[in-house]
C-alpha positions in Angstrom: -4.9 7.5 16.9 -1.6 8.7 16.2 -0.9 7.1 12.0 2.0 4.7 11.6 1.1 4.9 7.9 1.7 7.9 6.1 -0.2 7.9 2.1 0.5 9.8 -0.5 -1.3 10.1 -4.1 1.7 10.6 -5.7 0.0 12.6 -9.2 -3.5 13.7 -7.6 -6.8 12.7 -8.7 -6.5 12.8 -12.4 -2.8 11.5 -12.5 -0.8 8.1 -13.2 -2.0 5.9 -9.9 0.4 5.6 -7.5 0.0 5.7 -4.1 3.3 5.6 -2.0 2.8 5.1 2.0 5.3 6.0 3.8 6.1 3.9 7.2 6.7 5.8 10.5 10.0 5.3 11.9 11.1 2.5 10.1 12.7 4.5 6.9 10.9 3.0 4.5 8.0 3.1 2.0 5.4 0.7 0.3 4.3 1.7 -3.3 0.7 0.9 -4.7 0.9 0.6 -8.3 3.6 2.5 -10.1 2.3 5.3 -12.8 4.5 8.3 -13.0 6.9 8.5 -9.9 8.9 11.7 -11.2 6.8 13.8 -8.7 8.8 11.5 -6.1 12.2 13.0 -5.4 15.0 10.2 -5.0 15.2 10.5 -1.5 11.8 8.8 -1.2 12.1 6.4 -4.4 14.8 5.1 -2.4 12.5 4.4 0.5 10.6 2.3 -1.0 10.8 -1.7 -0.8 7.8 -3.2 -1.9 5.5 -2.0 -4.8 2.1 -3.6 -5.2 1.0 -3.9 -8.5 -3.0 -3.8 -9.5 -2.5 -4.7 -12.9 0.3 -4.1 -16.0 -1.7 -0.8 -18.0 0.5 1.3 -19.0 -0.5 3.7 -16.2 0.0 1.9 -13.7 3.3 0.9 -14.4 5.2 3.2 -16.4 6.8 5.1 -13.6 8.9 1.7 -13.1 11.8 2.3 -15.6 12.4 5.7 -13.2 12.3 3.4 -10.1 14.4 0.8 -12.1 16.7 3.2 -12.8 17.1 5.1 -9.1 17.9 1.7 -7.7 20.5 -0.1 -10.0 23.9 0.5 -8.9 23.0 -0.1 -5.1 23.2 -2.6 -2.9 19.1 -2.6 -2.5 16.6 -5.0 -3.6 12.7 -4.3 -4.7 9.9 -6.5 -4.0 6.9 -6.6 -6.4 3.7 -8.1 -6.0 1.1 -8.3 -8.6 -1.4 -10.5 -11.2 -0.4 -14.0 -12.8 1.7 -13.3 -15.6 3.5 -10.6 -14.2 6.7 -12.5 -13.6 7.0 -13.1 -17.5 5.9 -9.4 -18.4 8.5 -7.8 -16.5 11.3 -10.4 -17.6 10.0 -9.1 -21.3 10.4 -5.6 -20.0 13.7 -5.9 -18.4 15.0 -7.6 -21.7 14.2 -4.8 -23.5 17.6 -2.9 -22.5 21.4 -3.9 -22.5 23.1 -4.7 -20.0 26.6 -5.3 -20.4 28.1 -3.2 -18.0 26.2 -4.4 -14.6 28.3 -7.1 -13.8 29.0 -7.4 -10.0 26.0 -4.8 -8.8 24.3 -5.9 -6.5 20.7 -4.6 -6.9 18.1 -7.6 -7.4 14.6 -7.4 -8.1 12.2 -10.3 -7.2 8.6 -10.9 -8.7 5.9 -12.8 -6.7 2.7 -13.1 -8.9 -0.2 -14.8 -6.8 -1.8 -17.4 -8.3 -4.7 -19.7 -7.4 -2.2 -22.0 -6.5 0.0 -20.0 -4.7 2.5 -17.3 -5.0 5.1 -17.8 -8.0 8.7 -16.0 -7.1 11.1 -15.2 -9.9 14.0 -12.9 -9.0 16.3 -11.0 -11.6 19.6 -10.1 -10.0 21.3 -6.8 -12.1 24.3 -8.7 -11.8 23.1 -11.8 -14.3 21.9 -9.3 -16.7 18.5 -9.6 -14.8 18.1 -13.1 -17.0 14.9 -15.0 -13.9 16.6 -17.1 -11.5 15.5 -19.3 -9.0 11.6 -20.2 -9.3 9.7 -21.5 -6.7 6.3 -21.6 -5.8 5.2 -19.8 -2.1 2.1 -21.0 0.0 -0.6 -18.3 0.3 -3.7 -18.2 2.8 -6.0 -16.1 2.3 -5.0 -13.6 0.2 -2.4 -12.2 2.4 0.9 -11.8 0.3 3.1 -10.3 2.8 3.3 -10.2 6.7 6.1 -8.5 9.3 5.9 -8.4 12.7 4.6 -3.8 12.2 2.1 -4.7 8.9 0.3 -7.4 6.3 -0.9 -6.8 2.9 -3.7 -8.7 1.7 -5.0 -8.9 -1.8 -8.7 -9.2 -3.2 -9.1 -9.9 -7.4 -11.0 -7.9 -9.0 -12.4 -8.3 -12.7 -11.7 -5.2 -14.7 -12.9 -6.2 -18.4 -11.5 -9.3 -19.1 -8.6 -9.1 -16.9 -7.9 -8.9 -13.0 -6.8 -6.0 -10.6 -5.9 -6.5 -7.6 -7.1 -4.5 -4.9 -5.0 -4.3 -1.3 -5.1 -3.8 2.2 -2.2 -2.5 4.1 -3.1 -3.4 7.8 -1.1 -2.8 11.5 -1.8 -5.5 13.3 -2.1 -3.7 16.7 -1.8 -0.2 17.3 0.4 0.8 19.8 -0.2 4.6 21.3 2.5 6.2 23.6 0.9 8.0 26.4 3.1 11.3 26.8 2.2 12.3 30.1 3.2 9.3 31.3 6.6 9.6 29.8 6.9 12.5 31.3 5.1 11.4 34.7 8.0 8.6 35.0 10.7 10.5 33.8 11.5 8.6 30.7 12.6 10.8 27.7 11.5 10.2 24.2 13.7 8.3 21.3 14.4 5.7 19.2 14.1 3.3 22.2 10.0 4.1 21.9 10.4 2.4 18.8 12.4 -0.6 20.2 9.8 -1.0 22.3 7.1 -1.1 20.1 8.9 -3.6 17.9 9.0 -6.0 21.2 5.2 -5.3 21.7 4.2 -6.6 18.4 6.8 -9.4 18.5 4.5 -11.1 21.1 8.6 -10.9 23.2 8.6 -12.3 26.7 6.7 -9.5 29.1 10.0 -10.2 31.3 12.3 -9.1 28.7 14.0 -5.8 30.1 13.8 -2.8 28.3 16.7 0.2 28.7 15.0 3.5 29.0 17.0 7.3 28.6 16.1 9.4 31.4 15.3 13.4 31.9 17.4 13.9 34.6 20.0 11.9 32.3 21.5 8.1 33.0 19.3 4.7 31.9 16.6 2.7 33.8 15.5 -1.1 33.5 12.6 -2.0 33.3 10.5 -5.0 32.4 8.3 -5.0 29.1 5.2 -6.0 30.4 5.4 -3.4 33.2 6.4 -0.6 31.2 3.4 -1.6 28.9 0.9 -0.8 31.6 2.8 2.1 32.5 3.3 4.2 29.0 1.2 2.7 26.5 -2.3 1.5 25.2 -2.8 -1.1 22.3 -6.2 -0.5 20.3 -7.3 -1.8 16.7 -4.3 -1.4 14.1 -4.6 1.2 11.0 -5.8 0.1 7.7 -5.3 1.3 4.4 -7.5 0.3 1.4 -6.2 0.2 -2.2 -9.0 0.3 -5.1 -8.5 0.6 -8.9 -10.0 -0.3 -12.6 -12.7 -2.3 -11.9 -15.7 -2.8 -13.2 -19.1 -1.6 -12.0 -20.6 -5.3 -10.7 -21.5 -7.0 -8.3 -18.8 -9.8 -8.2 -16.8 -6.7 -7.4 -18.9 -4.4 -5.3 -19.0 -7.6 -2.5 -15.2 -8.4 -2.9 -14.5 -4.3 -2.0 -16.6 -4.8 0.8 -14.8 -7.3 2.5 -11.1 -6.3 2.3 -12.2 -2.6 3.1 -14.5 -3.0 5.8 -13.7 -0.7 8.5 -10.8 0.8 6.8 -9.4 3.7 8.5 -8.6 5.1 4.7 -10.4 3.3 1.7 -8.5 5.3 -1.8 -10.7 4.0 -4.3 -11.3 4.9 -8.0 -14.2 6.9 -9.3 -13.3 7.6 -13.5 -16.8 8.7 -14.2 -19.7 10.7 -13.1 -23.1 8.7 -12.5 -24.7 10.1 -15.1 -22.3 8.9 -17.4 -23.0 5.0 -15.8 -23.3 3.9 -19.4 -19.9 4.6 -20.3 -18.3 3.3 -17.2 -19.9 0.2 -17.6 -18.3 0.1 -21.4 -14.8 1.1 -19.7 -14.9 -1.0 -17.0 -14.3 1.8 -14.2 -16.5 2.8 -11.0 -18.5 6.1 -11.4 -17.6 8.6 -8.0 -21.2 7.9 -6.6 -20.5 3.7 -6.7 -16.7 4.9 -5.4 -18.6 6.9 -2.7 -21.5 4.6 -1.4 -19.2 1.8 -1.6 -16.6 3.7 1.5 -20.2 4.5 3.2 -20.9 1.0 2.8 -17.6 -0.2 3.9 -17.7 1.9 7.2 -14.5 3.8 6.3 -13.3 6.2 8.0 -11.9 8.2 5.3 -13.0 8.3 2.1 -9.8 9.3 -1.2 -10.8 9.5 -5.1 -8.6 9.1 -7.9 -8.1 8.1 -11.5 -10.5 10.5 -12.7 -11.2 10.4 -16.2 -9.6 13.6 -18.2 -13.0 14.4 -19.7 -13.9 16.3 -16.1 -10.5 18.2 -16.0 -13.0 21.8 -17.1 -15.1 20.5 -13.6 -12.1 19.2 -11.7 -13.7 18.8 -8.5 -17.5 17.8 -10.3 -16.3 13.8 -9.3 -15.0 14.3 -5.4 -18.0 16.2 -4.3 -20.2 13.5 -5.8 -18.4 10.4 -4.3 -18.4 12.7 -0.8 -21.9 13.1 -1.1 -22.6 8.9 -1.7 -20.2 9.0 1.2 -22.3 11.3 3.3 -25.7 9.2 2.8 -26.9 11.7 0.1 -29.3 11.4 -2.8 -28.3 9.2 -6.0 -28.0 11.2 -9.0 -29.8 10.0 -11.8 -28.1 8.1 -14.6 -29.5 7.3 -18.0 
């Protein structure tokens, strides 16, 4: 399977978390949480249009002010998603600066905190001083807080101490795979139109709907979607990308990972502590890198990405990977006091 979705751990293992994904061919990116973003240069901060937000520590969400900042005198707009109270915590935030000189830019960011009601919207234009406008209240089913016609993103809570995190799923809802040497077999040449195409796939569009295809020998040909379908492409199970972080080590927890990462294609989960040190991830509320690993093993993932290590392993920097690989891997539990 050729990936549509394109992650990056923004500050490695032991860094801020932030995972930014980008999205193929659609110039754009989706941002998990927002630590540090300065390892992000502004080409790809500029990318990005919705940021999904696990909880408001400080690192997970300091890198906003740099994301804040990249974006203001555009004519862009940011999306966030996160925990109840966010809404008020970034109007807080926001109030914390001046701003007397942003009159008439355009740059707007809206907060949607999901609650068990539903999802709460505020947006803060730049242009009003980013003083919340317009409230309303959005259904939610399921935990899904965004859809499009290419990808959905659903939400789990997870407890972590005495407050949530969310964890997400970024999900294709049908892959799409271009068969090359039938593109070749045909005499279509490759482009943007592939993507054009793909967009009408997933749009459920009329299979009589014509589609203009570019030609090898040069000039255009016609042809109808559900035809060209048949002739180019396959469809299989969509890509799905499982985001994990500060949670504690329970049960409640353990069975809500389960279920939003089943079968993920990528599960990027965190793993602060070794097993032996059990004890103190329970205190700290984090996973230890054998849970992380057993958990993706458990899960049927694909793929298996730690992170959020705690800086107490930095002298054995690759101590907590090789242990969540080898939970991943069916090995032997380590024993923990």
């Amino acid at each position: 399977m050729r990936s549509v979705f394109f992650p990056r751990l923004v500050n490695g293992p032991f860094g801020d978390p932030a995972l930014h994904v980008r999205l193929a061919y659609r110039g754009e990116a989706l941002l998990f949480d927002c630590g540090d973003l300065h390892a992000l240069p502004p080409g790809e901060l500029l990318k990005t249009r919705l940021l999904f937000l696990s909880h408001a520590h400080i690192d997970h969400l300091v890198g906003f002010d740099l994301l804040l900042r990249t974006f203001l005198a555009r004519d862009l707009s940011l999306l966030m998603y996160g925990p109840a109270g966010l809404a008020d915590q970034m109007a807080a935030r926001l109030q914390g600066y001046t701003w007397n000189l942003v009159d008439g830019y355009p740059f707007a960011l809206t907060v949607r905190e999901w609650l068990p009601e539903g999802i709460r919207e505020v947006s803060f234009p730049a242009g009003r001083a980013f003083r919340p406008q317009a409230e309303r209240l959005l259904p939610c089913e399921d935990g899904v807080l965004h859809t499009t016609p290419w990808y959905r993103v659903r939400a789990t809570p997870l407890i972590h101490g005495d407050i949530v995190s969310l964890a997400f799923a970024l999900e294709e809802p049908l892959h799409i795979a271009i068969h090359k040497d039938a593109l070749e077999r045909f005499g279509f040449k490759p482009g943007p139109w592939l993507g054009h195409f793909k967009d009408l796939v997933l749009q459920k569009a009329d299979p009589r709907t014509p589609v203009r295809i570019p030609l090898l020998r040069g000039g255009l040909q016609t042809a109808p979607l559900g035809t060209l379908l048949k002739q180019i492409a396959s469809t299989e199970r969509g890509m799905k990308i499982v985001y994990v972080t500060d949670c504690s080590p329970v049960f409640g927890n353990f069975r809500r990972i389960l279920e939003i990462a089943a079968d993920a294609h990528l599960l990027s989960i965190e793993a602060a502590f070794a097993h032996r040190d059990l004890q103190r991830a329970r205190l700290r509320n984090h996973l230890t890198a054998w849970q992380a690993g057993r958990l993706a093993r458990l899960a049927r993932a694909a793929r298996l990405q730690v992170f959020h290590h705690s800086p107490r392993y930095q002298r054995e920097p690759h101590a907590l990977s090789r242990e969540a690989r080898a939970a991943f891997d069916g090995g032997t539990k380590p024993a923990a006091p």
